[in-house]
C-alpha positions in Angstrom: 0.0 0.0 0.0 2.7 2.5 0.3 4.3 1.6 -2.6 1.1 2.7 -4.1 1.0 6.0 -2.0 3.7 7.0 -3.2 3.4 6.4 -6.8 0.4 8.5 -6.4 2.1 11.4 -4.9 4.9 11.3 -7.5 2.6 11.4 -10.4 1.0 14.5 -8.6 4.0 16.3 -7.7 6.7 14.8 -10.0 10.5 15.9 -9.2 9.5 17.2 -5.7 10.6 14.4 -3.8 7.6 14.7 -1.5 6.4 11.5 0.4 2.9 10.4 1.2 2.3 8.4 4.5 -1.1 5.9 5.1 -2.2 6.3 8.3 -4.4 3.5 10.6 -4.7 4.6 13.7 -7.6 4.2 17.0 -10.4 6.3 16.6 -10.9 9.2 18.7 -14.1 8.3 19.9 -14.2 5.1 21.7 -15.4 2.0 20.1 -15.5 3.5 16.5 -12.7 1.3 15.5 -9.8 2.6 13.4 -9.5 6.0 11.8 -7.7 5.7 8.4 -5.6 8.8 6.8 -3.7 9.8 4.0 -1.1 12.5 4.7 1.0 14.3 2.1 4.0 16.2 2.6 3.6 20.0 2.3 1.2 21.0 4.8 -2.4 21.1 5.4 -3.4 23.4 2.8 -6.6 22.9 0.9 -4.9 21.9 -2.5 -3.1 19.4 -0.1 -6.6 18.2 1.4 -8.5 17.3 -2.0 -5.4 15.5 -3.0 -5.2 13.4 -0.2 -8.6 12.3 -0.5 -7.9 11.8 -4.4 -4.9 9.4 -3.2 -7.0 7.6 -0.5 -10.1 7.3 -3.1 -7.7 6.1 -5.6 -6.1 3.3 -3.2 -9.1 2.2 -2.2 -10.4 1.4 -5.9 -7.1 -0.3 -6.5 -8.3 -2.6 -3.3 -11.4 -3.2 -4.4 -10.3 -4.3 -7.5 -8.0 -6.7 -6.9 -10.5 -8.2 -4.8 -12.9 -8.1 -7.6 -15.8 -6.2 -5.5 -17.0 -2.8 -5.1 -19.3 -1.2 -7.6 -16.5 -0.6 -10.5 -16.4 3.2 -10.6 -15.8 6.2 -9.0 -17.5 9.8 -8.4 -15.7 12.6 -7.5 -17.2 16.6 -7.9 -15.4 18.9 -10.0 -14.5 20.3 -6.9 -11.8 17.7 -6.5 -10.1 19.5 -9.0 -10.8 23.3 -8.0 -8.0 25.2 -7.5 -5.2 23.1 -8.1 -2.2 23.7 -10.6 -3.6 22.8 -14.4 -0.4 20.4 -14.5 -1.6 18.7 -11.2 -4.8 18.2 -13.0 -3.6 17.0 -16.4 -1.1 14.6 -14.3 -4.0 13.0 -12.2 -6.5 12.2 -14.8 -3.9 10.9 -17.0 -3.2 8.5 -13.9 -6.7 7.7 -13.4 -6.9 6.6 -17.2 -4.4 4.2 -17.3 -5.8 2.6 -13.5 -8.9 2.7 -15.1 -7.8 0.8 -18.0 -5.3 -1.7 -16.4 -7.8 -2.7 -13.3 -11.5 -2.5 -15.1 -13.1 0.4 -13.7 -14.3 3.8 -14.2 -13.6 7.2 -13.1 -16.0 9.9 -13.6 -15.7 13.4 -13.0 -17.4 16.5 -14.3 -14.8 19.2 -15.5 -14.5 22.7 -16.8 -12.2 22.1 -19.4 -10.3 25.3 -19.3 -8.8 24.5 -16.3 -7.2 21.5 -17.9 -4.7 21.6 -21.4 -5.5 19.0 -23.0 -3.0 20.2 -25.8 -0.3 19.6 -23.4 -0.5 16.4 -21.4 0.4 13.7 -24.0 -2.8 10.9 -23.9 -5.2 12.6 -21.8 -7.9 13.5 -24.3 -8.2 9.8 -24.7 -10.2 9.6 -21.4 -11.9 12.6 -22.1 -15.8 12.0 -22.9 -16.4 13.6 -25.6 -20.0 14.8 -24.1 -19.8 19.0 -24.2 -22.0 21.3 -22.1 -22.0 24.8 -22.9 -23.9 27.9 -22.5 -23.8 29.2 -26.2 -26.3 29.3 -28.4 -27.0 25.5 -29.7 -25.6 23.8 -26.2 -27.3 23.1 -23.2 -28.0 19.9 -21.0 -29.2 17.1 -22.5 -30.6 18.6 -25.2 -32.9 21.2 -23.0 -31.6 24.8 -23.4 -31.9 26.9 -20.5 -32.8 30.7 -20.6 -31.5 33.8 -19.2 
């Protein structure tokens, strides 16, 4: 499992030499059993926070498929995303891709895609649906157009 971590954390912050640490530990509150962390080097910043959770999320998938269970996809918000370095962004869903494609699940996640360059990262527009919402004339949501 750390091996894992800290695959993850490279891919997110390549060249940094920053280190990711899974933590088990007894709950606070009595009797609730273990509390379970993932902790990346660099501070408790929010950018830090959503990233841990992306890491946790992601080793947890990995677990559930190589056990073969779970329900074979994950959700996350766009807000996973918000206000992290484009590069960051581009570097995770590229990641995500090729997990998806080696271990037989999905990853789903609604993006603005101005926040990511999909010019630059080499093979992520390949797991990019191509499924467009917009706001200009002819867009909309599933076919419904919404207005002003």
């Amino acid at each position: 499992m750390a091996g894992r971590l800290s695959n993850l954390v490279e891919v997110l912050y390549p060249g940094q030499s920053r280190w990711g640490q899974f933590i088990f530990e007894p709950a606070k509150k009595s009797g609730d059993g273990l509390s379970l962390d993932v902790k990346i080097q660099g501070g408790a910043g929010d950018s830090i926070g959503t990233l841990q959770t992306w890491c946790f999320d992601m080793l947890f998938m990995e677990s559930q498929s190589d056990r073969k269970t779970g329900p074979g996809f994950l959700l996350h918000d766009s807000d996973m995303f918000y206000g992290l370095d484009s590069r960051q962004v581009a570097n995770a869903l590229v990641e995500v891709g090729k997990r998806c494609d080696e271990q037989g699940w999905q990853y789903i996640v609604p993006l603005n895609l101005e926040l990511v360059p999909l010019g630059e990262e080499p093979g992520l527009a390949k797991y990019i649906n191509e499924v467009r919402l917009t706001d200009a004339p002819g867009g909309g949501l599933f076919g419904f157009q919404f207005d002003d």
